[in-house]
N, C-alpha and C positions, 0 to 999 in steps of 0.2 A: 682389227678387232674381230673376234668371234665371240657370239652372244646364243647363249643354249637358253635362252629365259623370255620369250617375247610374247605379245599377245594381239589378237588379229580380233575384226570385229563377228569372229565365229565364237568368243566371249564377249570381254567387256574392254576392248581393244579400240580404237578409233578408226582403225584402217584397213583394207582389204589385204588381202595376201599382196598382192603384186605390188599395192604400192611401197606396203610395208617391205618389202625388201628392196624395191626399188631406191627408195630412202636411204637404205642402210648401206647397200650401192656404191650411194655416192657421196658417201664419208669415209670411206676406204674400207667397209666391213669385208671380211675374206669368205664368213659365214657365221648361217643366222640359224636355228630353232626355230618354229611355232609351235610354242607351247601353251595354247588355249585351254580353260578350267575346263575340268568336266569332273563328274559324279555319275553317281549310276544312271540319269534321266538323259543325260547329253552322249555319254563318251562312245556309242555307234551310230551319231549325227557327224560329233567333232571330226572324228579323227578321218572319216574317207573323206570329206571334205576337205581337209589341207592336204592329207595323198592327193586328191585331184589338183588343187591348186598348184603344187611343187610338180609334179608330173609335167603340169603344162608348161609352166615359168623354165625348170632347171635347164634348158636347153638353151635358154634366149636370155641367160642373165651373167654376170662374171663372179658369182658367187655362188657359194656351197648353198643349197637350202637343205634341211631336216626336217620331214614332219614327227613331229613331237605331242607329248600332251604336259596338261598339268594336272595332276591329283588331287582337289583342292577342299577343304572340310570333310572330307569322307572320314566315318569314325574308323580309328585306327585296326577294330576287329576283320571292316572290309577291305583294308588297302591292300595284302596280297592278291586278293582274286581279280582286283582292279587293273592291279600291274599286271598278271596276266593277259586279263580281257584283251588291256590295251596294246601288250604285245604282238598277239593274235590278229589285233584289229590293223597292224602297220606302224606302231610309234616306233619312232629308232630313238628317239630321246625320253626318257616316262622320268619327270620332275614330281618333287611332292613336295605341295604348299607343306614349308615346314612352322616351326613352331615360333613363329615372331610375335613379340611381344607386343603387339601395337593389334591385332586379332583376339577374337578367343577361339585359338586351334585348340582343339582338344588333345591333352595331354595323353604324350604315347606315341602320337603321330610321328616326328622322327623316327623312336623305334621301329616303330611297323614299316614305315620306308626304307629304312636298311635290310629290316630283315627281310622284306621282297623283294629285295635286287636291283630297288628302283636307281638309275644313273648318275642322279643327283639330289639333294636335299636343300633345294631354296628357303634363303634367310631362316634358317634354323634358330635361331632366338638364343637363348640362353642354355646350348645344350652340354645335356649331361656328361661327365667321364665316363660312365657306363656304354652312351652312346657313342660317345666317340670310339672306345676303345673297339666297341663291333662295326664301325663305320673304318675303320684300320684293316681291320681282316677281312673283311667283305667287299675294300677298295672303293665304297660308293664316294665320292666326291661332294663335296661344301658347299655352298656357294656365298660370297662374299659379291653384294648388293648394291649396284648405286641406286639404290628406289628409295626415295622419303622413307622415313617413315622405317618402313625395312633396315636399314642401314645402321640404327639405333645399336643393334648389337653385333657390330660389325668386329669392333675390336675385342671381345669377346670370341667371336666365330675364329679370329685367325690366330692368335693368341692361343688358344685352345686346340684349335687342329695343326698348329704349326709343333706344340709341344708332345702331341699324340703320333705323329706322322701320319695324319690322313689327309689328303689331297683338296688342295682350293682350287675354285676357276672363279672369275669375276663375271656378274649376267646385270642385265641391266633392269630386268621386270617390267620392261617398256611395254607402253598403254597409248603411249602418244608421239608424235614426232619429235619431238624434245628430249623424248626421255635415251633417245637414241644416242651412243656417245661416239668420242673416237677412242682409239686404242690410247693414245696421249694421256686422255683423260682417265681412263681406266687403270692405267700405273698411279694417277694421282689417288683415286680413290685406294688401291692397294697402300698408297703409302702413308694415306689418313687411316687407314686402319690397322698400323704400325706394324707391317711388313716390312723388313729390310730392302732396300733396291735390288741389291743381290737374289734374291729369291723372286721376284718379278718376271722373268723369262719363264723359271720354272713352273708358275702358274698358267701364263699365260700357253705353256706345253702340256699342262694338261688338259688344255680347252682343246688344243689338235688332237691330243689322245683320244679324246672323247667324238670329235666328229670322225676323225679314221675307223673306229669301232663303229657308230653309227652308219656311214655309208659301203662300210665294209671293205 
């Protein structure tokens, strides 16, 4: 399992860095994300704190770690300078709360994440042909959610980017020890949200596309 979508108690996460990957560990994850909320008050607290964390850990663990952020409520006019910031600041992973229907994201907010370059677009909700067609050219990646809640417009999300050709990876939004999955299970939820089995591997390569680009 590789999971680009996780959250540490440097948000609204339950667990520390180390054990939060320690956990993930030993359910066979290959590699994880921290991608903790930030906005404009947090994101030069967050993000050198998980660089510090992964720094100390990647030596001493049998997994990939990334430190990553998440983009989360920011109104859609700020997100590029955000994803900058955050590039700047060390993210190799820059996620943006996307537009799920179970929130009130402020609409746009997809857009604006594509059009910044961010990596990925978590639980994107009900999004647009317009958006997807610039999420195609732009390469940004899906993401298809096992999180309550989130999940709601799952079949939608693949459905949708499977007929645009824009690229899915499965994350799991995890908040808690539970929400941790294994790879097993992660085909299952790709095939509740009526992806063919065949196309299965191909998702789960673009999750390694994504951390090869991130650790370079």
């Amino acid at each position: 399992m590789i999971d680009l979508h996780t959250h540490s108690i440097f948000s609204d996460g339950e667990l520390i860095p180390a054990e939060l990957v320690r956990r993930a560990a030993a359910i066979g994850y290959k590699a994880i994300a921290i991608t903790d909320h930030v906005d404009q008050s947090n994101i030069d607290l967050i993000i050198p704190r998980i660089i510090k964390a992964v720094n100390a850990l990647k030596d001493f663990v049998p997994i990939k770690i990334i430190p990553g952020v998440e983009i989360t409520h920011v109104p859609p006019a700020l997100i590029a300078d955000m994803v900058k910031e955050a590039r700047k600041l060390g993210a190799k992973i820059v996620v943006i709360h996307g537009e799920t229907i179970v929130e009130p994201v402020a609409e746009g907010t997809n857009r604006a994440g594509i059009e910044a370059g961010a990596d990925l677009i978590a639980h994107p909700g009900l999004i647009s042909s317009e958006d997807l067609a610039l999420a195609k050219k732009m390469g940004t990646v899906l993401e298809i959610t096992a999180r309550k809640g989130h999940s709601i417009t799952n079949g939608h999300v693949a459905k949708k980017a499977l007929q645009f050709g824009v690229p899915l990876t499965i994350n799991t939004d995890a908040h808690a020890p539970s929400d941790l999955i294994t790879k097993q299970f992660a085909a299952s939820v790709l095939l509740g949200a009526g992806i063919d089995s065949s196309l299965i591997e191909d998702i789960f390569n673009n999750a390694r596309s994504l951390v090869s680009k991130a650790i370079g």
